[in-house]
C-alpha positions in Angstrom: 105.3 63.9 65.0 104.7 67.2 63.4 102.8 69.3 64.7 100.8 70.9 61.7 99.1 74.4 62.3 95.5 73.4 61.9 96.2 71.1 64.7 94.2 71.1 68.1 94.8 74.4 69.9 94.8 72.9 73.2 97.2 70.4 72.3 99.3 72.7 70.0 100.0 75.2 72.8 100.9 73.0 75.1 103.4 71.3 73.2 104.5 75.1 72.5 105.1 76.0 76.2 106.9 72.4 76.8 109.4 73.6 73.7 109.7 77.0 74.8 111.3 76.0 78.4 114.5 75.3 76.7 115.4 78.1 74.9 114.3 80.2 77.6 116.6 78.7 80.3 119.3 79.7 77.9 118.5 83.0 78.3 118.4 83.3 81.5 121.9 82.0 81.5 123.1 84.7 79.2 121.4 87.4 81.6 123.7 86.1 84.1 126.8 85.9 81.5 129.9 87.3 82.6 130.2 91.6 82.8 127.0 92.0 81.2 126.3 95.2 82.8 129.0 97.4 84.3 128.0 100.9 83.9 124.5 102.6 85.3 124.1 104.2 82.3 124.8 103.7 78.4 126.6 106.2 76.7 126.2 106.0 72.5 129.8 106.5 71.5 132.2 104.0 69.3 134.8 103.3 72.3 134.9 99.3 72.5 134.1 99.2 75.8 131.1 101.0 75.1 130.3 99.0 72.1 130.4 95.8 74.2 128.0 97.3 76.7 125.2 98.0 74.1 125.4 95.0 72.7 125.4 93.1 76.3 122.6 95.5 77.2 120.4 94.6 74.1 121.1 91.0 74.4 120.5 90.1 78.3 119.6 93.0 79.6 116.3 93.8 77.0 115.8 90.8 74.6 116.4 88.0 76.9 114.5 90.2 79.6 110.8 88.3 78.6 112.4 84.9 79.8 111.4 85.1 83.4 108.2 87.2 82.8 107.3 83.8 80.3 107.6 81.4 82.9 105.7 84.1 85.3 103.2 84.0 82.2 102.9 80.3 81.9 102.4 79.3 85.4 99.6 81.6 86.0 98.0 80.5 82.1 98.4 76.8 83.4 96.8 77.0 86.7 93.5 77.7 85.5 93.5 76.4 81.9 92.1 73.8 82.6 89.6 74.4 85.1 85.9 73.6 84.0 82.8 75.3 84.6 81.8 74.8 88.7 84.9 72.8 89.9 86.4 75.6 91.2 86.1 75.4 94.9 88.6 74.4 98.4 89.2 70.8 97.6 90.0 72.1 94.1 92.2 75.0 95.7 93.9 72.2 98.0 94.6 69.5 95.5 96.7 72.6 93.2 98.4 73.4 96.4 99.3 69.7 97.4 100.9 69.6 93.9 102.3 72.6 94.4 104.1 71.8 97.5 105.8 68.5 95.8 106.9 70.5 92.7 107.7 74.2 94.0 108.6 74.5 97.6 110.4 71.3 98.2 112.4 71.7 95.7 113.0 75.3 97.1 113.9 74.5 100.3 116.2 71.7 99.1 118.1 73.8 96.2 118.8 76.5 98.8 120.2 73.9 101.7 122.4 72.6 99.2 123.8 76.1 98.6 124.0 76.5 101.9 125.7 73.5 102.8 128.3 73.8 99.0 129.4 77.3 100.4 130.2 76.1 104.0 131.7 72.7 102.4 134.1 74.8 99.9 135.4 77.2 102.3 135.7 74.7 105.1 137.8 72.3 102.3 140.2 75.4 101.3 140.6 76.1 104.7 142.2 73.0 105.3 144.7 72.8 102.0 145.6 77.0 103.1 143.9 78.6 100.2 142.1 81.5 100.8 138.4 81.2 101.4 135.6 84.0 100.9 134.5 85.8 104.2 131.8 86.8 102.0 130.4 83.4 100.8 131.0 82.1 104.3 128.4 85.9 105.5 125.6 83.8 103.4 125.6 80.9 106.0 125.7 82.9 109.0 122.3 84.8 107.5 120.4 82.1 108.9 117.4 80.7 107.2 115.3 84.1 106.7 118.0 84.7 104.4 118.3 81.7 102.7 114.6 81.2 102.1 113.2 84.4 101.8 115.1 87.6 101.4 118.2 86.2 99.7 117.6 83.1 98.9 120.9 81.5 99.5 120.2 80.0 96.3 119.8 83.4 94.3 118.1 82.4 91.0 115.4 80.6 92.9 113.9 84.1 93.8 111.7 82.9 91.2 110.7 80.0 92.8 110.0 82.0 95.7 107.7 84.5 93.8 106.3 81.5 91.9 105.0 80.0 95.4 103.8 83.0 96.9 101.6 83.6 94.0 100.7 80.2 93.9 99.3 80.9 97.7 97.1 83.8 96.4 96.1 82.5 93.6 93.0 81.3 94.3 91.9 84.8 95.5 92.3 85.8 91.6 89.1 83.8 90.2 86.6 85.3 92.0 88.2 89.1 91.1 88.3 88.1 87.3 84.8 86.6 87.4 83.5 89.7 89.0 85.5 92.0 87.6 86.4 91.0 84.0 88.0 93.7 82.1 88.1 96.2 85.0 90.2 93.8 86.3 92.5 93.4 83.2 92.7 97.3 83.1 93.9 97.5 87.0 96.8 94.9 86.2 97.5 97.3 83.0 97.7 100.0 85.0 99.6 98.8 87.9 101.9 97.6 85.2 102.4 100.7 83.8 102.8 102.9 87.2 105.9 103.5 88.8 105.5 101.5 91.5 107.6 98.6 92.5 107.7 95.6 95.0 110.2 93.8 96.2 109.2 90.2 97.6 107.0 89.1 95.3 108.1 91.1 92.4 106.0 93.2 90.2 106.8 91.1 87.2 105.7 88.2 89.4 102.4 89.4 90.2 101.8 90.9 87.0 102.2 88.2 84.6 101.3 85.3 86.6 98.0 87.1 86.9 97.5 87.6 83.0 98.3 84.7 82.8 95.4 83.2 84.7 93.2 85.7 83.9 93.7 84.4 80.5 93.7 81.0 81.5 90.2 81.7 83.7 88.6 83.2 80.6 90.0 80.3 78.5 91.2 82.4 75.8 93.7 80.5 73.6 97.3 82.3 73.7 98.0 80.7 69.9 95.1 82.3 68.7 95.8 85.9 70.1 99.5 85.5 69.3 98.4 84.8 65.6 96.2 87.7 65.5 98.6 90.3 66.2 101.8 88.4 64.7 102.7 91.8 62.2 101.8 94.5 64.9 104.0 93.0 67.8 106.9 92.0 65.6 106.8 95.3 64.1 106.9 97.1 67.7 109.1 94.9 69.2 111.6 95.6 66.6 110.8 99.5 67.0 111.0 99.2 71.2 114.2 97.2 71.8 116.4 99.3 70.4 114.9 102.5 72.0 114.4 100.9 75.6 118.2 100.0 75.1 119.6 103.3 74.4 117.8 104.7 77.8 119.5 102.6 79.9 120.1 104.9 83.1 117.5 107.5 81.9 113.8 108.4 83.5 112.1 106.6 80.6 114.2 103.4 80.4 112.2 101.1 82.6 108.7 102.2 81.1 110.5 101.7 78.0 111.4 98.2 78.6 108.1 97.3 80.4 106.5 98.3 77.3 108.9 96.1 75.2 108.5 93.0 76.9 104.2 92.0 76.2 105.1 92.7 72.7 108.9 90.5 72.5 106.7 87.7 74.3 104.3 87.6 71.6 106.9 87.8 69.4 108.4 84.8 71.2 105.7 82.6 71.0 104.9 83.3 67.1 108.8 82.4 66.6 108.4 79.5 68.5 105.2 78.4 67.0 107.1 78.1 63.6 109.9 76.2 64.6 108.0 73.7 66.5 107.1 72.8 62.5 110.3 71.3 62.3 109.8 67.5 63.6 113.7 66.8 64.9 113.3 70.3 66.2 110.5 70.1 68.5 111.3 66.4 69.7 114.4 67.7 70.8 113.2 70.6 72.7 110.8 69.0 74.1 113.1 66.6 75.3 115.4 69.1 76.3 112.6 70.5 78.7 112.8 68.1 81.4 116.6 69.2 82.4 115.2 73.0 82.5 114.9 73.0 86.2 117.7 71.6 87.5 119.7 73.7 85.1 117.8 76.8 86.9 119.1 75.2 89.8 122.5 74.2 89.8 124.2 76.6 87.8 124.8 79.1 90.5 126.5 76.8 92.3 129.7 77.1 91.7 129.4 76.2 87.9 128.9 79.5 86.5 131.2 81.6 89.0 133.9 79.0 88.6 133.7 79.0 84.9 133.6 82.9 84.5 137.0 82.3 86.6 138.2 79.7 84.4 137.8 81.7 81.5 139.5 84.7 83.1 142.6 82.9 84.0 142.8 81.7 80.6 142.0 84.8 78.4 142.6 87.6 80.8 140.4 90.5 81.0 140.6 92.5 77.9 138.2 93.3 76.1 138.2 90.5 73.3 138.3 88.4 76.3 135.1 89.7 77.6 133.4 89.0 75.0 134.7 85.9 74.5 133.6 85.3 78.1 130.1 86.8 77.4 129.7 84.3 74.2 130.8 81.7 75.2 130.9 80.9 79.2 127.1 80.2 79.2 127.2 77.8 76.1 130.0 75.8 79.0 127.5 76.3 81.6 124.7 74.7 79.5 126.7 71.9 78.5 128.6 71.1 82.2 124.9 71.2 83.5 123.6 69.3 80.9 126.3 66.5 81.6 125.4 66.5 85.7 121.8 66.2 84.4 122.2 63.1 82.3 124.4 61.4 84.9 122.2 62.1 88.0 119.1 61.3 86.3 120.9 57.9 85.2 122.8 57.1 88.7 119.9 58.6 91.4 116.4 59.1 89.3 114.5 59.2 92.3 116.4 61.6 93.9 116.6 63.5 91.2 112.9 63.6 90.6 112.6 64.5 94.3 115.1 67.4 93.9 113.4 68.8 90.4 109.8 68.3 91.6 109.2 65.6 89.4 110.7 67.6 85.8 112.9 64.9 85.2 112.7 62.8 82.5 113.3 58.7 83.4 113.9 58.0 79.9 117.4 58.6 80.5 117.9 56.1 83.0 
């Protein structure tokens, strides 16, 4: 049905984070697209090379950049949401975590064994018909599991997942700082967000975000309602900040730059979002589309994407109309290869599947 605007906040911006998963999974593919970034710094000539680069730079490495810092975003809004007055206490802490564990760290641990055991599988299978395997794939398995589930991961995308679970452990230690210290505690987070300072395991954007986002969520403020508000302002400085952040790519202000962008392209995000969800057929579809979003997060470093990028080198060389072809269109392949392993795994092995995605998969496809 649609969803009309003077619909049930609650109900409205949950149906807005469900439709949002999709599109931002897509850009997290196009941050990983093919020669996206090959020089430290951005040089604002008319060379094609260089013209490629800014426009690679504006797309994944500036625009797309609020995908990850969403989901951070999210999962902190939707651990507290819901949370009623007085029922936060350990057996409320405990029952979070228990979900948690099904729907986060399994599924961590069993995305980076399966790396694990792909890489050894490949380079033990082209060992055996003489083709040259990759001393450096084969480095990842001899890590050892510190590597694969913590510093690494084997499994690289999931460093997400890893971040997402460590801040899942601290989390509870966030309500009682936002309840005592309300806005000095929202001013702190600004702060640290704006300093210089950096972390590496979990990351900054980790513990930034997913702690607006519950200290949001603990305060129950509606994210529609202050999206709405400042709809003009934040498109209007969004518009003004990713072109500027862009051009400062490898310059002293480039990272403030883009840090600044990012709050405002979110809001931005979620206003654009909150249209299109308007459109019936659209927001069914995305909706739907939501439940493959994990395993697509997933999979697609296995193999898929780094064998597709070949694929499309072999074909079209390594010119420059090739790159960008590449850049265009090897994620749009990706999408739709993991897409198809989606549908058939969820159809063949549901349960496994549902054990492998943490329970995101959708049964209506069996």
């Amino acid at each position: 049905m649609i969803l009309p605007q003077d619909q049930s906040i609650d109900l409205r911006q949950s149906t807005l984070i469900k439709a949002m998963r999709f599109p931002l999974i897509v850009m997290v593919l196009y941050i990983h697209s093919p020669g996206a970034f090959f020089e430290p710094r951005l040089e604002l000539s008319f060379d094609g090379w260089n013209i490629y680069h800014i426009i690679a730079e504006f797309i994944s490495g500036h625009m797309f950049a609020i995908a990850t810092r969403c989901f951070f975003f999210f999962s902190g809004f939707l651990f507290y949401r819901y949370l009623k007055d007085g029922e936060f206490s350990i057996k409320w802490v405990i029952t979070k975590w228990k979900k948690r564990f099904w729907s986060l760290l399994v599924p961590f641990l069993f995305w980076n064994l399966i790396m694990v055991v792909a890489v050894f599988l490949k380079n033990v299978i082209f060992d055996a018909l003489s083709l040259k395997s990759s001393v450096e794939e084969l480095s990842l398995v001899g890590k050892g599991p510190l590597y694969w589930f913590l510093t690494g991961p084997a499994d690289y995308p999931l460093w997400f997942l890893r971040d997402l679970i460590l801040m899942t452990l601290v989390a509870p230690l966030i309500y009682p700082i936002v309840k005592t210290f309300r806005w000095a505690s929202l001013f702190i987070l600004i702060l640290f967000y704006l300093s210089p300072l950096t972390l590496t395991i979990p990351s900054k954007q980790a513990i930034i975000y997913f702690s607006v986002g519950a200290w949001l969520g603990i305060n129950r403020f509606d994210l529609l309602t202050i999206c709405r508000k400042y709809k003009i302002p934040a498109a209007v400085i969004s518009v003004i900040l990713l072109p500027i952040a862009t051009s400062q790519v490898g310059r002293p202000l480039h990272t403030f730059l883009l840090d600044l962008f990012i709050p405002f392209g979110i809001i931005m995000s979620i206003n654009i979002c909150d249209n299109l969800i308007n459109n019936e057929k659209i927001c069914e579809r995305l909706c739907k589309l939501s439940a493959s979003v994990f395993f697509i997060y997933a999979i697609h470093e296995i193999y898929i994407l780094g064998w597709t990028k070949g694929l499309f080198l072999r074909i079209f060389g390594d010119s420059l109309f090739s790159t960008c072809i590449s850049y265009l269109f090897v994620p749009v392949v990706v999408l739709f290869v993991c897409l198809g392993v989606y549908y058939l795994f969820n159809r063949i092995m549901p349960r496994t599947m549902s054990f492998a995605c943490g329970g995101r998969t959708d049964f209506r496809t069996q």
